[in-house]
N, C-alpha and C positions, 0 to 999 in steps of 0.2 A: 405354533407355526402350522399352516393349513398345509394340504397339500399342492395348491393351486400358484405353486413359485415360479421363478427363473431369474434367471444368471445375466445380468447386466456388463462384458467383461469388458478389461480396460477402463473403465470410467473414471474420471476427474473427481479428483475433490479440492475443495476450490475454499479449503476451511483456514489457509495460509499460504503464505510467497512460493513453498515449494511447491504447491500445483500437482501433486504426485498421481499420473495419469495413468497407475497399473491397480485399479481396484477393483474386484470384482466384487460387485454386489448381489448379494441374492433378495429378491423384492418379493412380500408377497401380496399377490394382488386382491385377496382378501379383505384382507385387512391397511391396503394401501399405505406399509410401512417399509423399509429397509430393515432386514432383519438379522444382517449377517453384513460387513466390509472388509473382506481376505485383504491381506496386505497393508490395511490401514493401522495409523496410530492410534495411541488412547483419545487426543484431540480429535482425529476424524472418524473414529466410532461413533462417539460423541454428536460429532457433526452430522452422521449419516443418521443416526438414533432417533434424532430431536426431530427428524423431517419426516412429517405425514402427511396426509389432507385437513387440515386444520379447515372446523368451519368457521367464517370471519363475514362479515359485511363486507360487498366487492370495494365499499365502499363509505365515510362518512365526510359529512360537509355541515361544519359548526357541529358537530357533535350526532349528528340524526343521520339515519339512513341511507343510502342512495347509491343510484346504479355506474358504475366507472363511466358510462358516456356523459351521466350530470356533471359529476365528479370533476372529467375533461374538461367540460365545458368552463367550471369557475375557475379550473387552476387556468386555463387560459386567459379568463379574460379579467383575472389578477395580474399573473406577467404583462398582459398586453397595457393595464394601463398604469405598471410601477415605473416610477422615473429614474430607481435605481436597484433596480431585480437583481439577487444573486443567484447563483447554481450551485450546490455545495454538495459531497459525497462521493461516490461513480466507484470507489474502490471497491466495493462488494457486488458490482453488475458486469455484464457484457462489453467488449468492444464495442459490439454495434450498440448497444444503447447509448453508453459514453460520446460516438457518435450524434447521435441525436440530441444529446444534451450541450455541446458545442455549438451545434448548429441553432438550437433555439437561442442560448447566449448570444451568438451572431447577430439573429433576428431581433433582439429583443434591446443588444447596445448593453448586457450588464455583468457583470464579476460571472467569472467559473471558476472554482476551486475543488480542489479535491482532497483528502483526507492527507495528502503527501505533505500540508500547509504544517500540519501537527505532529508530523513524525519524520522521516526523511526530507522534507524540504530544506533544509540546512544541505546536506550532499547532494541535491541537484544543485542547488547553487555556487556546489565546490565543483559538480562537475563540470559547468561551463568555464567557472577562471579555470582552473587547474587539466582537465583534462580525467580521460580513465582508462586503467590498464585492464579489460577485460577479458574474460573468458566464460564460458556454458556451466554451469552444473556438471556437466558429461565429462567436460576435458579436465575440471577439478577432481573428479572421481575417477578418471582414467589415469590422472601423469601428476597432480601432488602430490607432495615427498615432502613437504611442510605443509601445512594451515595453521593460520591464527587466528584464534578468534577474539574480537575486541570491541569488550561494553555491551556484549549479548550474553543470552541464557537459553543458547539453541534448546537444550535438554528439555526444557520446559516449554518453551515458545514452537520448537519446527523439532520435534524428535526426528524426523525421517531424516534431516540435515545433515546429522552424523552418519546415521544406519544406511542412507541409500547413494550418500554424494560425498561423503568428507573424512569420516573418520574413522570405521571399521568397513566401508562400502569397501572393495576389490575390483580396481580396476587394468586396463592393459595393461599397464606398465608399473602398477601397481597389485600384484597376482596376490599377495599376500595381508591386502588390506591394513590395517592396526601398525601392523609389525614392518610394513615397509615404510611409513610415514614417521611425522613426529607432528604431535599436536599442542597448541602451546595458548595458553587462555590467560586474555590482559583486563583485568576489571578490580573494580575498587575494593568487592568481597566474594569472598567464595558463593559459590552457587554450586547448585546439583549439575551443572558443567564443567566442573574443574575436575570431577572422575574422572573424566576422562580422559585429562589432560597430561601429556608427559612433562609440562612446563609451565608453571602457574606465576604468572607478575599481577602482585597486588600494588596500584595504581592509588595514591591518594587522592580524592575527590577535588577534582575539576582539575586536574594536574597534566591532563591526558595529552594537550599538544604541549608542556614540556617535554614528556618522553619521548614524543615522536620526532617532536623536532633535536634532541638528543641522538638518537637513532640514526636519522639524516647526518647528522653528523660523523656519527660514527661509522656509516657506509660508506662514507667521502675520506674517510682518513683522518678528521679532523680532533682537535682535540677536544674533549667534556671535561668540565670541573666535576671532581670528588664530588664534591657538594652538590650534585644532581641528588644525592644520596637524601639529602634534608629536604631536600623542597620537593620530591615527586614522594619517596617513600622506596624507592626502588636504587637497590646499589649501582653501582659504575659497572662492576666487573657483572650483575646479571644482562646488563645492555648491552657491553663488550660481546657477550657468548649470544644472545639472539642477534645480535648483527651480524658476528662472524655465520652462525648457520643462514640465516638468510641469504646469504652472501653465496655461501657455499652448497644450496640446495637446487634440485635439478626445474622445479616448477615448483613455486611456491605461490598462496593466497592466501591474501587478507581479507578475512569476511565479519565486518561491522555493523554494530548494533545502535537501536537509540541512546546507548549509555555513552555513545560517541557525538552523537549527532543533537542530544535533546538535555547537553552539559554545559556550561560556560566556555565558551569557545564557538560551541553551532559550527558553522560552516568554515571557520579556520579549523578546528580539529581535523573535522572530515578531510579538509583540504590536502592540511601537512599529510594523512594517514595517506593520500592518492598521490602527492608528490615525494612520498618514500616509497609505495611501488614503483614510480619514475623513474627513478633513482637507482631503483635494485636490477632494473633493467638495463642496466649496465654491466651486471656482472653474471645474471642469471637472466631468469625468465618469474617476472613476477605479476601481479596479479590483484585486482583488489573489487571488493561487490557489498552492496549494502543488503545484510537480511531483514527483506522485508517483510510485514506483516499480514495484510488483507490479502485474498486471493487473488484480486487483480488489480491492486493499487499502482504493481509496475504498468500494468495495460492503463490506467487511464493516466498515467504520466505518459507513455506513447502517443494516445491516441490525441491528448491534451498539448502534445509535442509538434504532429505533424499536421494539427490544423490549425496549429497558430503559433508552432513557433516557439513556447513556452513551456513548463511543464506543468504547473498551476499555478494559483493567484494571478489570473489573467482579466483585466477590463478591456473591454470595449465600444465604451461611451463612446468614444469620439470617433467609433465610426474604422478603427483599426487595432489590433491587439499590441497591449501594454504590459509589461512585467515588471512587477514590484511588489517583494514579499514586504510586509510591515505594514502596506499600505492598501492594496489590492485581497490579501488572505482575510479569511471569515473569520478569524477569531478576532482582528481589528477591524473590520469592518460593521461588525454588532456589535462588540464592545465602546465602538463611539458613538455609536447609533446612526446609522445613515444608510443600512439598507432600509427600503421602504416594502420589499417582498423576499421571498425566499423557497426556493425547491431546492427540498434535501431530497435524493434518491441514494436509496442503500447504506445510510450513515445517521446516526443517533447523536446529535453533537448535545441534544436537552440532556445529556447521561452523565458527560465529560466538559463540556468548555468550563471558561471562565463564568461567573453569575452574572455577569456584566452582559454577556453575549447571550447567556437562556434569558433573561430577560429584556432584552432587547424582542429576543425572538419571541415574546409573550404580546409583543405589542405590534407584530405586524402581521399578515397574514399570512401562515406557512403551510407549504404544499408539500407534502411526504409520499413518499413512493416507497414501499417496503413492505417484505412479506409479513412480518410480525409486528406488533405492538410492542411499541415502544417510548419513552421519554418526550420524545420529537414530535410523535405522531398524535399525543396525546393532548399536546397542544396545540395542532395543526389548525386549520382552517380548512384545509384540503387532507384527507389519506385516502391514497388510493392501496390495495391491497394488489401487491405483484407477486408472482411464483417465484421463485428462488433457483435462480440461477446454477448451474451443474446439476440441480438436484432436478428439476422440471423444469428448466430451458437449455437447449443447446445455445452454442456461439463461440466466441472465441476467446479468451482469455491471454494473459501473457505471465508467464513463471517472473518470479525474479531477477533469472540472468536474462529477459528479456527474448527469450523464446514462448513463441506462442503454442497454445495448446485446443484443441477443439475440443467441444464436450462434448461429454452425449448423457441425454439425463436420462432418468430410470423411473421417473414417475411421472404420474400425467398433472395437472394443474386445473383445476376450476376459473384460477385466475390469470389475466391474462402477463406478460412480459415487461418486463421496465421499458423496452427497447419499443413494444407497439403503444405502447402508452405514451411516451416519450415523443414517439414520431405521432399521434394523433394530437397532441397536445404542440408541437408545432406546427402542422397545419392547419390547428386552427386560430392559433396564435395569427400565423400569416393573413387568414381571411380577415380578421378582425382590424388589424392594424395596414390593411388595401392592399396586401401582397407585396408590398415592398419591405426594405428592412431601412427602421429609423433610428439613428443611433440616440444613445439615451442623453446626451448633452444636448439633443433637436427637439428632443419632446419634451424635458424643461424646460426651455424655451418658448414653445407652443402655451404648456400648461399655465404658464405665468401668462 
């Protein structure tokens, strides 16, 4: 480490849902590295480590060379002339870029989705039937006296989860941390989460809205058959005693995992698990939140929220926004083949999807927006190389419980933003196509 440092404090790290905005980084400017992350976990050491000035081409197009203004220029007038363009990603970038990536789908009449299609999207869709009983991070770690954790592996996934919000964190009304709460983990096998746990229900696989919906009942007074015993894996009398403590605790939360959301059931699971905080809300004060994964997958379910309405897997071809997961999300929409283009920004799905949907995306032209090489990017058509977001762009973000956080990054960038890229690549979208916006069911029409 040279001597030519300083102290970056407070700063974001934006490596997962908790958003944890008390880090100080020591940067050194030498060597254009993060050298040191006080406060941080093993995952965002990790995350701070791997970020330097990487040299990269600002840019390739078909494989060769080239400056991000060429680069703009073909992803646009790829979108401008797809008759059914997707947008896919946004959970690893900015609000305001997320922003601009709506706003081009607007312009352009085609699918926006975002990474929420393949993880959470099952519980935003329980959020709208069912409703949600929420609260902050803060007032979790200030006034629970229970949490649950269920079909997650915080320890592993959000170490801070425990240590700064939930389970040894000391809060008001909690002075004592550990010892004034009770912790209680519902999942199919042990994990290196279950240490921690003052209360371990092992759940047999795919069983999870019978317990819950057992549970419901058992908060209501009602009666469970014994035989819960055989078909979940879980006795009578250990459901008896977490209903009565729920029942009987002063602020209690339920904090859920994909092992809830991404099981046989999808969005009925989720569902019952928020209309049992409904429920417990009758006798206490309960509580319920989905932990999330990407740094800002909650921000672009917001921001995907309040500009149309939806939280992803949103069309609009016809000129007004549609919601229909199965039908509108990117893992069926390349796996039947009928995107005709494609911009990923901040997401790798050539790493993860089904082979149906990478190779679909082999066959059309794709536009990647992302600081590093990747799966996606490799088979693009278009990469454009963006700076990385908390690390070398300010903006805004949104945690988990759906509080927003500002960043502030600590290193400088060669390359330019998702968010100016994003908006140059809509405006020229717009010139291209006479400055109006034509929906994509008009310009099929036209094309024919």
């Amino acid at each position: 480490m040279s001597a030519n440092t300083r102290v970056v404090r407070n700063a974001t790290c934006t490596f997962c849902g908790c958003v944890c905005d008390d880090m100080h980084l020591t940067v050194d400017d030498d060597t254009h590295k993060i050298v040191k992350a006080e406060n941080a976990c093993v995952l965002g050491r990790a995350w701070f480590k791997e970020h330097g000035i990487e040299q990269r081409p600002q840019a390739l197009i078909e494989g060769r060379e080239a400056s991000t203004e060429e680069a703009i220029e073909a992803a646009a007038r790829i979108l401008a002339d797809a008759r059914f363009p997707m947008i896919y990603g946004l959970s690893d970038t900015t609000c305001e870029a997320q922003r601009q990536a709506v706003a081009i789908a607007d312009m352009i009449g085609g699918n926006i989705d975002t990474t929420t299609s393949v993880c959470h999207g099952p519980s935003g869709m329980a959020f709208q039937a069912v409703g949600e009983s929420t609260a902050t991070l803060g007032e979790i770690r200030n006034r629970a006296d229970l949490v649950i954790f269920w079909g997650g592996n915080p320890a592993e996934s959000h170490p801070r989860l425990f240590t700064r919000y939930s389970v040894t964190a000391k809060g008001m009304y909690i002075p004592n941390g550990k010892k004034d709460r009770t912790v209680v983990l519902v999942d199919v096998r042990r994990t290196p989460s279950a240490a921690v746990a003052d209360i371990f229900v092992q759940v047999k696989p795919r069983r999870d809205f019978e317990v819950l919906w057992a549970l419901r009942a058992l908060v209501k007074g009602r009666h469970v058959d014994p035989a819960i015993d055989q078909l979940t894996g879980v006795p009578l009398a250990t459901l008896e005693d977490l209903a009565a403590r729920m029942k009987a605790c002063r602020f209690g939360a339920l904090m859920f995992g994909m092992g809830l959301s991404m099981t046989r059931g999808r969005h009925f699971n989720s569902g019952a698990l928020l209309a049992l905080a409904s429920d417990l809300n009758q006798y206490t004060h309960f509580v319920a939140k989905p932990v999330r994964g990407h740094g800002n997958v909650t921000g672009a379910d917001n921001v995907v929220s309040w500009q149309t309405g939806f939280p992803f897997g949103v069309n609009m071809s016809r000129g007004y926004p549609r919601f229909s997961p199965g039908e509108f999300t990117t893992v069926d929409v390349l796996s039947r083949g009928e995107a005709d283009a494609a911009l990923i920004v901040a997401a790798d799905p050539g790493s993860n999807f089904p082979q149906a949907a990478i190779d679909h995306l082999r066959r059309i032209p794709v536009i990647v927006l992302d600081p590093k090489e990747t799966h996606t990017s490799r088979l693009a058509k278009v990469a454009i190389t963006t700076s990385t977001y908390g690390i070398n762009v300010g903006g805004t973000v949104y945690r988990m419980d759906d509080v927003p956080i500002t960043l502030r990054p600590a290193l400088p960038s060669p390359y330019p933003s998702d968010e100016s890229v994003l908006k140059r690549i809509r405006e020229r979208v717009g010139e291209l196509i006479g400055g109006k916006r034509i929906p994509a069911m008009e310009r099929i029409g036209m094309a024919a």
